[in-house]
C-alpha positions as CSV (number, residue, x, y, z in Angstrom):
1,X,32.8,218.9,43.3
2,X,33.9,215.8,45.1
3,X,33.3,214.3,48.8
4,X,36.4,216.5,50.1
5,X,35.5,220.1,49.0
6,X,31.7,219.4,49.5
7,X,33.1,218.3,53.8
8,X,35.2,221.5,53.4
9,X,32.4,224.0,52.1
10,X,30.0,222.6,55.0
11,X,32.3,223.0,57.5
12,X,33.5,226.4,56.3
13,X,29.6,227.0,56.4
14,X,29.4,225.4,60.2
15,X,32.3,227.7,61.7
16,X,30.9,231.3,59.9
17,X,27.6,230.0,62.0
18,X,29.3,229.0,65.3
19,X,31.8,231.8,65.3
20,X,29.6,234.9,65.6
21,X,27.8,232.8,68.7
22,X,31.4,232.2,70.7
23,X,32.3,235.6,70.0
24,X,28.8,236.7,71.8
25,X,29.6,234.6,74.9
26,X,32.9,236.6,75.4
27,X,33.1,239.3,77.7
28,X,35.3,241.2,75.9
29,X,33.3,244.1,74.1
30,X,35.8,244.3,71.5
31,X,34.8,240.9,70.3
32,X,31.4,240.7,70.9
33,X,30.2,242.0,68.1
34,X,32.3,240.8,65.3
35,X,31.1,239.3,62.3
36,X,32.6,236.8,60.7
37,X,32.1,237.6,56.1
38,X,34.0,234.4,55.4
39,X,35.5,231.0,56.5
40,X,38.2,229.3,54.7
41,X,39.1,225.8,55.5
42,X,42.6,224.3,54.3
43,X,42.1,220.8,52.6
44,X,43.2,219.0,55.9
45,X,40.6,221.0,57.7
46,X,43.1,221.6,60.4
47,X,43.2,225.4,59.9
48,X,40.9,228.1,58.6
49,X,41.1,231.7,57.8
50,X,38.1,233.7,59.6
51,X,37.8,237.0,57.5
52,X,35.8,239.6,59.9
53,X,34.0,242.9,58.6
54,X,36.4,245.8,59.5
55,X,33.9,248.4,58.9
56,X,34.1,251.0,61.3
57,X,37.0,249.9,63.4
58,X,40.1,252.3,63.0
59,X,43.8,250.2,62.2
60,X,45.2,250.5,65.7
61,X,41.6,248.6,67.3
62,X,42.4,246.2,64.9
63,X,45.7,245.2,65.9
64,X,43.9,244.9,69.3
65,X,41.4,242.9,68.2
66,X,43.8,240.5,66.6
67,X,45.9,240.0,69.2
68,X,42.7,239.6,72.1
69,X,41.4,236.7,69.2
70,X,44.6,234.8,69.4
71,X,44.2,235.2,72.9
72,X,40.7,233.6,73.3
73,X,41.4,230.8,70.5
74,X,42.0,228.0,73.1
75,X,37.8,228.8,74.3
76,X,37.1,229.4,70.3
77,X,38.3,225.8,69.7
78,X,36.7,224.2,72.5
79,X,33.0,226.2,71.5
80,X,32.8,225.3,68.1
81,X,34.6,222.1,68.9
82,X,31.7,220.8,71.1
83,X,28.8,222.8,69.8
84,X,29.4,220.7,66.2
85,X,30.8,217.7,68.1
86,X,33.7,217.1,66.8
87,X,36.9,215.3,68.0
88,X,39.1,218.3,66.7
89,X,38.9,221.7,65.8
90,X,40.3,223.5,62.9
91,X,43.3,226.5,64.5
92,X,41.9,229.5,63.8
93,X,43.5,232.8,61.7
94,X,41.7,236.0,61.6
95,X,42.1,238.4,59.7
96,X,40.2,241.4,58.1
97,X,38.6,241.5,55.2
98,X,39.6,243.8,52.6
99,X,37.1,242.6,49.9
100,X,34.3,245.1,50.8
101,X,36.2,248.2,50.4
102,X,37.2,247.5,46.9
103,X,34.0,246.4,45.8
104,X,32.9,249.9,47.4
105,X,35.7,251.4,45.7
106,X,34.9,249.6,42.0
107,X,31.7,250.8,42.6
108,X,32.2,254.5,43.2
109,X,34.8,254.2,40.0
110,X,31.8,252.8,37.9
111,X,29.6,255.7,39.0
112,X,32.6,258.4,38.1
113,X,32.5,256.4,34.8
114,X,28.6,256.8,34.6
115,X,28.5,260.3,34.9
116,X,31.2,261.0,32.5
């Protein structure tokens, strides 16, 4: 691993910490509570994809949820942008993460397989 991935990886690791905490200092009780599963940075570090838990939030909350996030991105910047003191924050793109259902739903196939 060299010195770029190894900057990447800790911020990727600074914003799924500082994330959760802006989220919490919204009033929006939509986006209070979210939790961010995983960060990923682009090489540049200009832009990230913020992967958030979808578990029991229907589709149509969140497409609401998404759209509220891109409204509150400018305070998301500034947050994480002076809480880690940085000159410049990464733009942010959220979406949900799919990964936990199939590894429910790999799971569940294993069992069927088990029993069989």
């Amino acid at each position: 691993m060299n010195q770029s991935e190894i900057k990447r990886k800790r911020t990727e690791s600074l914003l799924k910490e500082l994330l959760p905490e802006a989220f919490s200092m919204l009033d929006d009780e939509m986006l209070k509570n979210l939790v961010v599963t995983e960060v990923v940075c682009s090489r540049g570090r200009y832009d990230s994809k913020v992967y958030l838990d979808k578990s029991g939030i229907d589709e149509e909350s969140q497409k609401e949820i998404l759209k509220r996030l891109q409204k509150v991105a400018g305070f998301l910047k500034n947050y994480v942008k002076e809480s880690a003191g940085w000159y410049k924050s990464p733009n942010f793109k959220f979406e949900f993460d799919d990964h936990l259902e199939h590894i429910k739903r790999i799971d569940n196939l294993f069992k069927q397989i088990k029993k069989d």
